[in-house]
N, C-alpha and C positions, 0 to 999 in steps of 0.2 A: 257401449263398447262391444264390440264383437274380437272373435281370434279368427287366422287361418283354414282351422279345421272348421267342417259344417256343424251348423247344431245341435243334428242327432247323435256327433261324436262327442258331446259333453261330458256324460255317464263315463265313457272307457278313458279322457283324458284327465278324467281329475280320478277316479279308479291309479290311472297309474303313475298319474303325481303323488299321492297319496301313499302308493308303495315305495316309490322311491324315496318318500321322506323317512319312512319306516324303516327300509334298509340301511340309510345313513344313519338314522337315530340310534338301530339296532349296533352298528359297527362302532359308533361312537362309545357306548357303554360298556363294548367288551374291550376295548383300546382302555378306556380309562381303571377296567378290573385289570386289565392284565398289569398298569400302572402300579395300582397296588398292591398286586402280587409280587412285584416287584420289590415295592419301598418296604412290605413287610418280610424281607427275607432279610432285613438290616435291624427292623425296631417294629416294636407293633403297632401299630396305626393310632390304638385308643392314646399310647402315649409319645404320640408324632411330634402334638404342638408343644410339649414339655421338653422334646429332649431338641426336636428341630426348633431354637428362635426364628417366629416369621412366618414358619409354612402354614400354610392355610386354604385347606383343600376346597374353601367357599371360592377363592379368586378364580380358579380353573374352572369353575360353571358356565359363568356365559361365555366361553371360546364355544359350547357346541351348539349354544342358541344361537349364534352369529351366525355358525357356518351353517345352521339349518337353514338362516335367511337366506345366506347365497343362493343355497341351492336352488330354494324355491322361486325366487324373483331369475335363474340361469331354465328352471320351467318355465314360468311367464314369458319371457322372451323366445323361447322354444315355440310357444303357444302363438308367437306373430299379433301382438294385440292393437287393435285400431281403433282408433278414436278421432272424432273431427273429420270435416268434409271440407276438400277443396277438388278445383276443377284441376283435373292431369290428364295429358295425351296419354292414349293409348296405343303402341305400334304393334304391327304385325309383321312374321318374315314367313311369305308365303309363295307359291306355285300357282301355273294355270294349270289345272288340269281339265281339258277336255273328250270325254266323255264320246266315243263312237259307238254306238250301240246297232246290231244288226237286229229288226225286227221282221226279217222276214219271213214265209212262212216255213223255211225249213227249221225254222227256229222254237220249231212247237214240238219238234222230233224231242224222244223224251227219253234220250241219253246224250248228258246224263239225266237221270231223273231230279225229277218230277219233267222238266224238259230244258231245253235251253238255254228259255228266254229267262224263266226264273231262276237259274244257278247264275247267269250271267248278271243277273239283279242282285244277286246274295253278295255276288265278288265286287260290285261295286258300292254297296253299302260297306262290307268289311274296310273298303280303301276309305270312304266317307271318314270312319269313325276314327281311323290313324291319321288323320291329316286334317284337323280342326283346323288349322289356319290358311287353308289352302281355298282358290277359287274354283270351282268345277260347274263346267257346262255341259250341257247334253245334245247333243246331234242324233237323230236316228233316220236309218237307213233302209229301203229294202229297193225296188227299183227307183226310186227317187230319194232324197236328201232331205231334210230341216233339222234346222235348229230349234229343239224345242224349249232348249232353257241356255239363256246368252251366261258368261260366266260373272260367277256372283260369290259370293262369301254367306250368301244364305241359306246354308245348307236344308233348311228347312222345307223351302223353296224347292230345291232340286232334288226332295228326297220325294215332295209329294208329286212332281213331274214325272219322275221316274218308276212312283208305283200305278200311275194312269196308263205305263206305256203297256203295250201288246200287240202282236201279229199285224192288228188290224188296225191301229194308230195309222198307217199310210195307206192311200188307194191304191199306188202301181207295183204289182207283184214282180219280183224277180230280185237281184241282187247285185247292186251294184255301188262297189267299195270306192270307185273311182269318185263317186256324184260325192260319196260320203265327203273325202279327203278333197274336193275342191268345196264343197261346205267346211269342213274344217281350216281350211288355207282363207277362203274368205273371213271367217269370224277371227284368225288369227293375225288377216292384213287388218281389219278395221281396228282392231284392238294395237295394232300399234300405230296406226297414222293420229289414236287417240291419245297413247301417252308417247308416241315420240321414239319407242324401242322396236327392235327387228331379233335382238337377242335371241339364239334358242336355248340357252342355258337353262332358264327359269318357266318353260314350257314344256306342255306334254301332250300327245294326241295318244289317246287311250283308247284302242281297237278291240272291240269285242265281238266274234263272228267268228262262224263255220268256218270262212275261208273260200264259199262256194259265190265265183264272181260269173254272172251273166252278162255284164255289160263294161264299156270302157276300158281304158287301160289304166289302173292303179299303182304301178311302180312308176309311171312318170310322173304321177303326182303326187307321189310320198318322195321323190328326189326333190319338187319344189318345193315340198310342205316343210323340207329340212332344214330349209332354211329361218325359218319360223318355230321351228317345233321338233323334238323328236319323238316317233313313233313308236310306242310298246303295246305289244299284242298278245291278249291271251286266246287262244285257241280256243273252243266250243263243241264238244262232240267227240267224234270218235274218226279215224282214217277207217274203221273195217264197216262204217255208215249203220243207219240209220232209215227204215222203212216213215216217211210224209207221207200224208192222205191229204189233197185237196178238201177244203171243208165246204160245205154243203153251201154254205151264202157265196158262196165263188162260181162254183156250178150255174147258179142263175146268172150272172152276167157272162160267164164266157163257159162256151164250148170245150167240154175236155172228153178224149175221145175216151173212152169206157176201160180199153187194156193202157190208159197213161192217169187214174186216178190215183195212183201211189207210184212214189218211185225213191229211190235211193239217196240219203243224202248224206255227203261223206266229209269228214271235215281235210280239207286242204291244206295242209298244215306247210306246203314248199311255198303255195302261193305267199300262204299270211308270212312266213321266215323273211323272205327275199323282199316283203314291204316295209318289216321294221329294219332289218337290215340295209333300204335306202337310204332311211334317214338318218342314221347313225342311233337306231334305237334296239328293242333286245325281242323274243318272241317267247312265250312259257304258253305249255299246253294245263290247260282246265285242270286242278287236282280235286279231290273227293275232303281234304282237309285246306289249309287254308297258305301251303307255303307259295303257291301261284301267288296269289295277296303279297305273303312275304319278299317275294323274288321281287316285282315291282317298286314293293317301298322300299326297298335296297336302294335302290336304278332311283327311286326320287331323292333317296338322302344325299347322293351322290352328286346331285344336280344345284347350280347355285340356286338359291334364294333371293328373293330381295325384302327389303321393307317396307310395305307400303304405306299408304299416305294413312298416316293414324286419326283418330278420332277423338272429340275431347269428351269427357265425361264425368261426370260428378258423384266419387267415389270416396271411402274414406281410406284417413293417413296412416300408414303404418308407425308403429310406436315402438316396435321395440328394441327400439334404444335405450328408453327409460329403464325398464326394468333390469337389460343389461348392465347400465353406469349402476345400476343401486347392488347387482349381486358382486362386482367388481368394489366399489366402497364396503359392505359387509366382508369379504375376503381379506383386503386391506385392512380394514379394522381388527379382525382376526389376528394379521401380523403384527400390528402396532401393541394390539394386546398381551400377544405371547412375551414380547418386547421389554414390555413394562413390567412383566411377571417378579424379575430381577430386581427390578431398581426398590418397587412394593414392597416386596419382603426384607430389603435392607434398612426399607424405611420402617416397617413394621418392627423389626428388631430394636433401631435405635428405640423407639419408641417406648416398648418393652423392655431395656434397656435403664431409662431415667424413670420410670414409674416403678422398677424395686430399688435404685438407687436410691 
């Protein structure tokens, strides 16, 4: 048998079943003094059964064992208890969300700190963890595009793709958001000429970058991608910029003249607006806490869902029904008993009744 709760919460759940029987049992007892506190402001107790034909303060006992049963089998059922294994589908109501990641090298610029690429890691992990049912794939960018994780439901997958990535994950330096978003409009047509949907309701292209575009033009193809998808963008950096330094393994293969070894890099925050606002998506700049996170899974709760195709699994049955029907018959019997309380003591009288007769 196991319950709902984990294992290691066994200690605190029987801890606090355990008080709660104690507080019923506790209330029980002063319910029953204050009883006869009562009956003794008429007769005194010792001489109850002499002067009352009948009453018999043993018949009132098990009304509180009863209701102690209740209670404790309305715990059990509380508790969720399972038993027996049968095969059940499993569904899921979930999103795409895909993942745009800028890796280029203004992205090592280290504000915010530690530097870009790693807060922009943090904020996609924080989304990972609110959105367990959700599909997320990874594209990364700097002057050219890949997909480096298609979308998947294995987060596990996609957490360890995403801590491989850096700077130097791509060969061609520069920045260009356009390459990214026709990689994203591609993984987003094939994904649906596979199941058949064009929908943007249930899609998401999730831009992460400066904003600083070297190549292409990016609002024309965040107006096609909209059709697929809508675009939310969190900003990376700062507008008043950020001092890059070319890194020393870049220097061997190309020539950089000596007064253009560092230069300025500023996050573009009209650029990146005016791309989620193509698609009918929202844009938040980078926070030092986590309401950027927040602001996004708004904008996904807001978005339909679907269900996807579930799976079957060999899992056990929930049970608690049982203990519910048994704390519901102790209740019942409770009433039947108070019920009878009458008729007993009438009978007890006759009875008492023809034995001095």
């Amino acid at each position: 048998m196991q319950f709902s709760f984990p294992l290691h919460q066994w200690p605190l759940w029987t801890a606090l079943a355990v008080l709660i029987l104690a507080v019923c049992a506790v209330l029980l007892y002063m319910l029953e003094k204050r009883r006869g506190a009562r009956l003794n402001c008429f007769v005194e107790s010792g001489l109850a059964a002499q002067l009352m034909p009948g009453w018999s303060p043993e018949r009132r006992r098990p009304l509180a064992w009863i209701f102690l049963l209740g209670i404790l089998f309305v715990l059990l059922a509380e508790a969720g208890p399972r038993w027996g294994k049968k095969w059940a589908p499993v569904t899921r109501v979930s999103r795409d969300v895909l993942v745009v990641l800028d890796v280029s090298l203004s992205m090592d610029a280290e504000n915010p700190p530690p530097t870009r690429l790693v807060r922009a890691r943090q904020k996609i992990e924080s989304l990972l963890e609110r959105s367990p049912a959700d599909r997320f794939g990874l594209v990364a960018f700097s002057g050219e595009a890949a997909t480096l994780c298609p979308l998947t439901l294995d987060h596990g997958y996609f957490r360890s793709v995403l801590d491989a990535i850096n700077t130097n994950t791509l060969s061609t330096d520069g920045s260009d958001i356009s390459a990214a978003l026709k990689e994203a409009l591609d993984v987003f047509q094939e994904d649906a000429q596979r199941f058949g949907e064009d929908n943007s309701g249930d899609r998401v292209v999730l831009l992460l970058s400066d904003g600083e575009e070297t190549a292409g033009d990016a609002l024309a193809l965040a107006e096609q991608i909209g059709r697929y998808a809508r675009i939310y963008v969190i900003g990376i950096g700062d507008p008043q910029g950020a001092v890059v330094t070319y890194p020393a393994w870049l220097r061997q293969y190309v020539r950089i003249p000596e007064d253009k070894l560092t230069r300025l890099s500023k996050l573009d925050e009209e650029n990146l607006s005016r791309i989620a606002v193509q698609s009918g998506g929202a844009y938040v700049r980078i926070t030092p806490d986590n309401s950027d996170v927040d602001f996004i899974q708004q904008e996904l709760k807001q978005l339909r869902s679907r269900v996807t195709a579930g799976e079957v699994r060999f899992q056990m049955t929930e049970r608690y029904q049982w203990p519910l029907i048994l704390a519901w018959f102790f209740f019942f019997l409770e009433g039947v008993w108070m019920l009878m309380l009458a008729p007993m003591r009438k009978r007890r009288m006759r009875l008492e009744a023809q034995n001095h007769g």
